[in-house]
C-alpha positions, 0 to 999 in steps of 0.5 A, spaced: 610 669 678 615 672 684 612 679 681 604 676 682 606 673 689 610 680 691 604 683 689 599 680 693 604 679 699 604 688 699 597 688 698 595 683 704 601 687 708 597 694 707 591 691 710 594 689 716 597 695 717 591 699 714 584 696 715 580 702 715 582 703 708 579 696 705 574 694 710 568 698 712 566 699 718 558 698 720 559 706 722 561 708 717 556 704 712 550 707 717 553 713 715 554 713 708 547 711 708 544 716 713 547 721 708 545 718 701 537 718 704 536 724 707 539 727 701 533 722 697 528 725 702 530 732 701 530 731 693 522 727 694 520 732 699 522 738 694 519 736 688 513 735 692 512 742 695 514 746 688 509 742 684 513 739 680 510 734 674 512 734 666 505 737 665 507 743 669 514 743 664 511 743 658 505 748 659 511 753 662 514 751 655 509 753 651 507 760 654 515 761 653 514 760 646 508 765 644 512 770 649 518 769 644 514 770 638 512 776 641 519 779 641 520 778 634 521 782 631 526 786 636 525 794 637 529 798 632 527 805 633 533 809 634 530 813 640 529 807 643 536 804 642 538 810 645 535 810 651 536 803 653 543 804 651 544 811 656 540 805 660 546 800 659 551 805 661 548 806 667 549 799 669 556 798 667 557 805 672 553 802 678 558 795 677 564 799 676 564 805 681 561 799 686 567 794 685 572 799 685 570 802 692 569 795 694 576 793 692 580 798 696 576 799 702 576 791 702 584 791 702 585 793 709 580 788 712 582 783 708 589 783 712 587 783 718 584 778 716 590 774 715 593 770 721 600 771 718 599 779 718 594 780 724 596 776 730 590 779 735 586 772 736 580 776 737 580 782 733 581 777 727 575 774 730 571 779 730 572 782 722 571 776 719 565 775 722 563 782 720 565 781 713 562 773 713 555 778 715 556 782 709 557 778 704 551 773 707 546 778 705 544 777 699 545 785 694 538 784 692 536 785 700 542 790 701 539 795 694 532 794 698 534 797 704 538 802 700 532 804 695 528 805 703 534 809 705 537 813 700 531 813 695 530 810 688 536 811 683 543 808 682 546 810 688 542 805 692 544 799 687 552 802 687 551 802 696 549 795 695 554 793 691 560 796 695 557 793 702 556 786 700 563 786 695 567 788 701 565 782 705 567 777 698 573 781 696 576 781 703 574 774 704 578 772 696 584 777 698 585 775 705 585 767 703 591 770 698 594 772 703 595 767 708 597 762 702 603 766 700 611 765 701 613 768 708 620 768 706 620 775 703 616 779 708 621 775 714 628 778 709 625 784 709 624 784 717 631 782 718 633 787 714 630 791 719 623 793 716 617 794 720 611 790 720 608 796 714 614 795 710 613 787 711 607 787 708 608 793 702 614 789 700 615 782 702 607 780 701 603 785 697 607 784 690 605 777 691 598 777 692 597 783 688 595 779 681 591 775 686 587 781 688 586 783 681 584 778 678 579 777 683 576 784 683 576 783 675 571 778 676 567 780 681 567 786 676 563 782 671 558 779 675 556 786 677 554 788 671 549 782 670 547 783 677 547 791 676 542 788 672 537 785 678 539 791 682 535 795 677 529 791 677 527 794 685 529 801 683 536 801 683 537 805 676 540 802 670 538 797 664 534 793 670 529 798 670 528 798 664 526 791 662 522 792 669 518 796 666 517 794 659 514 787 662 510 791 666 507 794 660 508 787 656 512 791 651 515 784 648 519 787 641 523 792 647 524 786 652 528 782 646 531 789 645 534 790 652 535 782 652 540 782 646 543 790 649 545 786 655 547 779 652 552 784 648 555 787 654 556 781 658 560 778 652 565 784 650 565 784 658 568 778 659 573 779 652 575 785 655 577 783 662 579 776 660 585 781 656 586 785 661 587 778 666 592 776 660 597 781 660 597 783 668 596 776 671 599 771 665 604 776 662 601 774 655 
C-alpha cells in the first residue's frame, strides 16, 4: 500500500514539475494534425496523378510474366557468356577506379570540413556547400553530362562516379572525423607537434577504420550503379543489357540479369571479408 501511494505521489510531483511531458497542448495537437494530413494529401494526391489502381497492377504483372517466360531458358553460348563477362569486367573497373580516386581525393576535403580541424568559419562553409552540390546531382546526370563532354565509353561513367562520391565520401569522413576522441591529437600538441602532425597521428588512426568501411560500401553500390551508368553510354554491362532489350533479345537479358546478380553477391562476401579482418579485427 506505501509503495502504491509513494508511486502515485512521484507520478502527481513530475506532472507538476513537467507539464508538457503529460499534457498536450492545443499547439501541438494542431500540430500534429497539420502534419498527419498533409502527409494524407501528399499520399491521395500521388496515387491519383500516377494512375494507380489494382487493375493497372495486375496487367503490369502479366506482361512481367510472358517477359519472363521469354528469358528462359537463358543464353548459354560461349561467345556470348564471354563477351558479357568481358562487359562485367568493365563495370567493376569503372566502380573501382571511380571509388578509389573518390576516396583520396575525398580525404582533404573531408578535413577541412571538419570543425575540429579547420576552424576557418567561412572557408568551412564554403566546402561543404560545394560537396553538398556534388553529391546533390544525382550520377545518372553527372555521366550524361560526361558522355556530352567526353564522348561515349567508360571514361564518362568513371568521371561520374568520381565527381558525385567526393561529395558522399567527404560528408561520411568529415562526420567521423568531427566524432572522434580529441585527447590524442591535444597530447600530441603538447608534445609540441604541428597542426599536420596532429591530424596524421592523434585523428587519422582513429577515423581511418571509418573511412574504410565506408569507401567499401561505397564500392558495392557503384558496381550496381556502374550498371545504370552503363545504360546512357557510359561502357560496362549496363550497355549491354540497354541494347539487348532494345533488340528484345530476352534469353540474353536473363543471361546479363544472373552475371550481375552473381557479381553483386561475391561482391558484397568479398568486402564484407575484408570489413571483417581490417575493421572487427576477426
Amino acid at each position: 500500500m506505501t509503495s502504491v501511494l509513494c508511486e502515485e505521489l512521484s507520478v502527481a510531483q513530475a506532472e507538476q514539475r513537467y507539464p508538457d511531458i503529460f499534457v498536450i497542448s492545443w499547439r501541438r495537437r494542431l500540430s500534429q494534425g497539420l502534419v498527419l494530413g498533409l502527409s494524407l494529401a501528399t499520399l491521395i494526391y500521388g496515387l491519383v496523378i500516377f494512375d494507380f489502381s489494382p487493375m493497372r497492377i495486375w496487367d503490369g504483372l502479366g506482361q512481367l510474366g510472358m517477359l519472363v517466360r521469354f528469358m528462359v531458358p537463358p543464353a548459354t553460348e560461349p561467345t556470348v557468356v564471354w563477351e558479357f563477362m568481358k562487359a562485367i569486367f568493365e563495370t567493376l573497373a569503372m566502380a573501382f577506379i571511380g571509388t578509389l580516386f573518390a576516396a583520396l581525393l575525398a580525404v582533404p576535403f573531408a578535413f577541412l570540413s571538419a570543425r575540429n580541424v579547420f576552424r576557418f568559419r567561412l572557408g568551412r562553409f564554403g566546402i561543404r556547400r560545394s560537396m553538398d552540390f556534388l553529391r546533390g546531382v544525382d550520377q545518372l546526370v553527372w555521366a550524361l553530362v560526361f558522355v556530352r563532354a567526353v564522348g561515349l565509353g567508360p571514361l564518362a561513367g568513371v568521371m561520374a562516379i568520381i565527381i558525385s562520391d567526393i561529395g558522399t565520401l567527404a560528408k561520411l569522413f568529415s562526420e567521423a572525423v568531427e566524432g572522434c576522441d580529441r585527447h590524442p591529437s591535444e597530447g600530441v600538441a603538447a608534445s609540441g607537434g604541428t597542426t599536420l602532425q596532429c591530424t596524421r597521428f592523434g585523428i587519422l588512426p582513429q577515423v581511418l577504420p571509418m573511412f574504410i568501411s565506408s569507401t567499401l560500401y561505397i564500392f558495392e553500390s557503384n558496381v550496381r550503379s556502374a550498371t545504370i551508368l552503363g545504360i546512357v553510354g557510359a561502357g560496362g554491362i549496363g550497355y549491354q543489357l540497354s541494347e539487348r532489350i532494345r533488340g528484345h533479345h530476352w534469353e540474353e537479358v536473363a543471361t546479363i540479369l544472373i552475371l550481375i546478380l552473381v557479381t553483386v553477391y561475391v561482391i558484397d562476401w568479398v568486402s564484407g571479408k575484408i570489413r571483417g579482418r581490417l575493421i572487427e579485427g576477426s
